[in-house]
C-alpha positions in Angstrom: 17.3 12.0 -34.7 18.9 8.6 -35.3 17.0 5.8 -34.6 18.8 4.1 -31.7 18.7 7.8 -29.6 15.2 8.1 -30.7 14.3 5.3 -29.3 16.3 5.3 -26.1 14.7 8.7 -25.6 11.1 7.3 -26.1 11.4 4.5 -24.2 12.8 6.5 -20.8 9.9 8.6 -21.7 7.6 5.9 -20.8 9.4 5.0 -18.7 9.5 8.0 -16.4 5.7 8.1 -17.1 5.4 4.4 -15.7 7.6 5.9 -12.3 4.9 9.0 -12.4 2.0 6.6 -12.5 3.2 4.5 -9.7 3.8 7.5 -7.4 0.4 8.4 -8.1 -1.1 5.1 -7.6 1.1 4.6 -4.4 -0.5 8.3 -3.1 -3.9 7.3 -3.7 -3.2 3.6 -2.1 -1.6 5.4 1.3 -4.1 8.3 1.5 -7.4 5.5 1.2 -5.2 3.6 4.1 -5.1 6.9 6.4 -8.3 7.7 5.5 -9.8 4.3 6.4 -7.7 4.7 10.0 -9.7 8.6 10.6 -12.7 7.4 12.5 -10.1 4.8 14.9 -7.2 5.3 16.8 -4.5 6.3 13.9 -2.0 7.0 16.2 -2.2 3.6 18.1 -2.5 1.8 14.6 0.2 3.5 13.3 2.5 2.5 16.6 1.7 -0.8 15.8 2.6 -1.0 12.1 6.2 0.5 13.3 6.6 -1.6 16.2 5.7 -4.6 13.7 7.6 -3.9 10.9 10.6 -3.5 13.5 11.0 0.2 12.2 12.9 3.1 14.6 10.1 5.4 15.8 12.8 8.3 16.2 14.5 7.8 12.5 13.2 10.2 10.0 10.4 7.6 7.9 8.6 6.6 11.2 8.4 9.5 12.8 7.0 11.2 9.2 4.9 8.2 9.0 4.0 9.1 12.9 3.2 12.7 12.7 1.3 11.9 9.1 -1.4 9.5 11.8 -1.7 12.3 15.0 -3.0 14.7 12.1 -5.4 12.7 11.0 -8.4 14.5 12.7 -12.0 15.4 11.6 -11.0 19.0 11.1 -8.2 18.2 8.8 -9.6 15.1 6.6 -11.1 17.5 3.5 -7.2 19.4 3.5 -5.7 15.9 3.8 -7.9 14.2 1.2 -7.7 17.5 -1.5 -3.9 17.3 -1.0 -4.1 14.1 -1.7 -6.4 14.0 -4.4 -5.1 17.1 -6.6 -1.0 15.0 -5.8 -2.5 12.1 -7.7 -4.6 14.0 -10.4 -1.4 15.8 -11.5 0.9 12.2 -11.7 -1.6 10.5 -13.4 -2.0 13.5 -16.4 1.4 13.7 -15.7 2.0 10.0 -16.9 -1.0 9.9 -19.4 1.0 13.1 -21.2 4.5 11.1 -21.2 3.1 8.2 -22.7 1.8 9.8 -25.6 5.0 12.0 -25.6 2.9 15.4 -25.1 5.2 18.5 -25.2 3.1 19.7 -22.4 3.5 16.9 -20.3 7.6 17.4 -20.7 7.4 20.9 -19.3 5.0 19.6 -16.5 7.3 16.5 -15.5 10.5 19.3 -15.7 8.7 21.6 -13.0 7.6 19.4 -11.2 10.9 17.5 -11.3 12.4 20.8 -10.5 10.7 21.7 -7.3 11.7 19.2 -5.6 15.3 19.8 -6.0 15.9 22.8 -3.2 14.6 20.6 -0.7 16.4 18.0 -1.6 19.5 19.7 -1.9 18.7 21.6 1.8 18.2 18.0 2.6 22.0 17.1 1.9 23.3 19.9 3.7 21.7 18.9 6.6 23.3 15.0 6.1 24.2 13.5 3.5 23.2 10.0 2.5 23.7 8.0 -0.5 20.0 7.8 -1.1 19.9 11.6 -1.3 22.9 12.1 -3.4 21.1 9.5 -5.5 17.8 11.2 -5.6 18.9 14.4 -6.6 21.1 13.0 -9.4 18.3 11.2 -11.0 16.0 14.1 -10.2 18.7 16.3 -12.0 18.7 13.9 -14.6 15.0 14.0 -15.3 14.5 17.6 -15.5 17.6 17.9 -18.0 16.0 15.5 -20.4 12.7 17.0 -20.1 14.1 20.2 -20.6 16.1 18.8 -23.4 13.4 17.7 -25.2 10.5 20.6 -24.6 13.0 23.3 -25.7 13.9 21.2 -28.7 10.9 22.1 -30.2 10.4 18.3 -31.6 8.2 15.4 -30.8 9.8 11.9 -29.7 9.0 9.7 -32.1 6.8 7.1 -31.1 
């Protein structure tokens, strides 16, 4: 592979590894915040964080945000926090893989690119938004070059 594609291909390796570790660490820093908020009023709380942040309750965010809190009950803290937990275990091998260009870690980051793309395409039929259009395309995007390079059968060179 010629050394200007070779390293344009390792470095959006890393880079998608970077975006993988911050969606892990940003899990893990949102699930300790609802999980500090399960022995208070989480729904009150979370009102308040809306109202402050001058968000719409009824637009699609809040009310996600919303419905996240009023679940937050003693009953369903060990299914929130294993959720949680086994999200943020699979980003961060996820990343860890990418880094060190894994062949393994491309076929994880390619499924797991890849499940989200029914929903987001059920998504856009439902409306469609500039943010969605642009989440699918990079999502597409992703998966193709992790697809690309696990069925090439070669490592990126570091």
């Amino acid at each position: 592979m010629p050394f200007r594609i070779a390293n344009a291909a390792s470095k959006t390796m890393r880079t998608i590894a970077l975006v993988e570790a911050f969606k892990g660490a940003l899990v893990l820093l949102v699930g300790f915040g609802l999980f500090s908020l399960a022995h208070h009023d989480a729904q009150r709380i979370a009102e308040q964080i809306v109202t402050h942040s001058h968000l719409n309750p009824g637009s699609r965010y809040p009310r996600i945000f919303l419905d996240l809190t009023r679940q937050i009950t003693e009953p369903h803290i060990p299914l929130i926090a294993a959720g949680t937990g086994l999200y943020v275990i699979v980003r961060f091998v996820e990343a860890y893989g990418l880094w060190y260009y894994k062949k393994w870690a491309q076929w994880v980051s390619a499924a797991s690119g890849a499940i989200y793309i029914p929903f987001e395409l059920l998504e856009l039929r439902e409306h469609v938004t500039w943010l969605g259009l642009a989440a699918l395309a990079l999502n597409l995007l992703v998966v193709v070059f992790m697809l690309y390079f696990a069925l090439r059968g070669k490592e990126i060179e570091k």
